[in-house]
N, C-alpha and C positions, 0 to 999 in steps of 0.2 A: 661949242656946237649951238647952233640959233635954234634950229627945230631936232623933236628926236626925228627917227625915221621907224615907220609903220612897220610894225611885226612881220607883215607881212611880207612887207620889201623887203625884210634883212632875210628870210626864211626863205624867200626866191633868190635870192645870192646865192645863197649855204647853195640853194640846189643846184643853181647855173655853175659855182666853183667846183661841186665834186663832178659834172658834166663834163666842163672843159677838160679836167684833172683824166677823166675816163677817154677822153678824144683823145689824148695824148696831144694836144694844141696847145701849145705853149705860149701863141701869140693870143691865143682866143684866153688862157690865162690869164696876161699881161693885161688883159684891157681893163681889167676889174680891181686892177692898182692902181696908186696915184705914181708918179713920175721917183715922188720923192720915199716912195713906200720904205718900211725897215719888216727884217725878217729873219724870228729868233728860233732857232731850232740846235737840240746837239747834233746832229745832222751833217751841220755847216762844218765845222772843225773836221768831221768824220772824213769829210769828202775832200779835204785840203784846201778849204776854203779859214775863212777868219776865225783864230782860236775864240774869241770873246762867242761865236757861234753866232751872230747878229751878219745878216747882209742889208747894205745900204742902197737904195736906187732902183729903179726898174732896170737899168743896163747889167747894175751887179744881180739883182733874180735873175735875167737870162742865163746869163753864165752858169752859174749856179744849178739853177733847175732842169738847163741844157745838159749837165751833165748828168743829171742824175735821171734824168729817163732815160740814159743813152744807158747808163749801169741797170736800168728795171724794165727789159722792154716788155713786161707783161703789169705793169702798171698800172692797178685798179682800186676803184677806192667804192664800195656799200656803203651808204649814209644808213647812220642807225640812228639818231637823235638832231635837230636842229634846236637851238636852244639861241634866244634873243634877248637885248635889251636896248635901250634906244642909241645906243652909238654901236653895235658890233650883233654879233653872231657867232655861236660855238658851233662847229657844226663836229659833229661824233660817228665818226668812220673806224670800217675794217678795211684793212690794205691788203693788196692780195698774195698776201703771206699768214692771214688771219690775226692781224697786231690789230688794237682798241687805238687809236691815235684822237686826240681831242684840236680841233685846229681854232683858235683865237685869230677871229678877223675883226680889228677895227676900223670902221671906215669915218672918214670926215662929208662936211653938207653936202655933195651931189655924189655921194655914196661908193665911191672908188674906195679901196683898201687902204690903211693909209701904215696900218701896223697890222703883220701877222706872228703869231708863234704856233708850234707845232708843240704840243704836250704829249708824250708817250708815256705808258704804266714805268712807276719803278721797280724797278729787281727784277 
């Protein structure tokens, strides 16, 4: 990475991702990845997607994410903490089921996501 990127900017991400996340806009989503995004959640395997739980590509998130708001159509997410450092952003969500879910977005220079994972509580 050449520059970091401003606290601020990564903290208006956080915002704009659980926004889109709330529109249930999956393309308005996609825009805030890079093409070549990876995306690690146990999630992925749950859903019959790839055991390793890792999806590759913005074509394989559609899929993926297509499906899984077709399973949650009441799919919401509360930002409870945004949390930065110069290449990413945590941003700390309730889902609306009441689960604490911790989302790792790393983005590369012109600030598209370029790695995400989904961290949920253990036990």
């Amino acid at each position: 990475m050449s520059q970091p990127h401003q606290p601020s900017t990564l903290a208006a991400l956080g915002r704009t991702w659980v926004g889109a996340w709330n529109a249930r806009d999956l393309e308005r989503v996609l825009t805030l990845y890079a093409e070549d995004a990876v995306m690690t959640s146990d999630r992925i395997p749950m859903l019959g997607f790839d055991a390793s739980g890792t999806v590759r590509g913005k074509d394989a998130l559609r899929v993926y994410w297509g499906k899984a708001l077709g399973l949650i159509p009441n799919l919401h997410f509360t930002a409870i903490d945004v949390f930065v450092s110069p290449d990413s952003v945590v941003v700390l969500y309730e889902n609306e089921r009441g689960k604490r879910i911790c989302e790792y977005l790393r983005v590369n220079d012109t600030g598209l996501i370029v790695q995400g994972s989904a961290n949920h509580l253990s036990g």
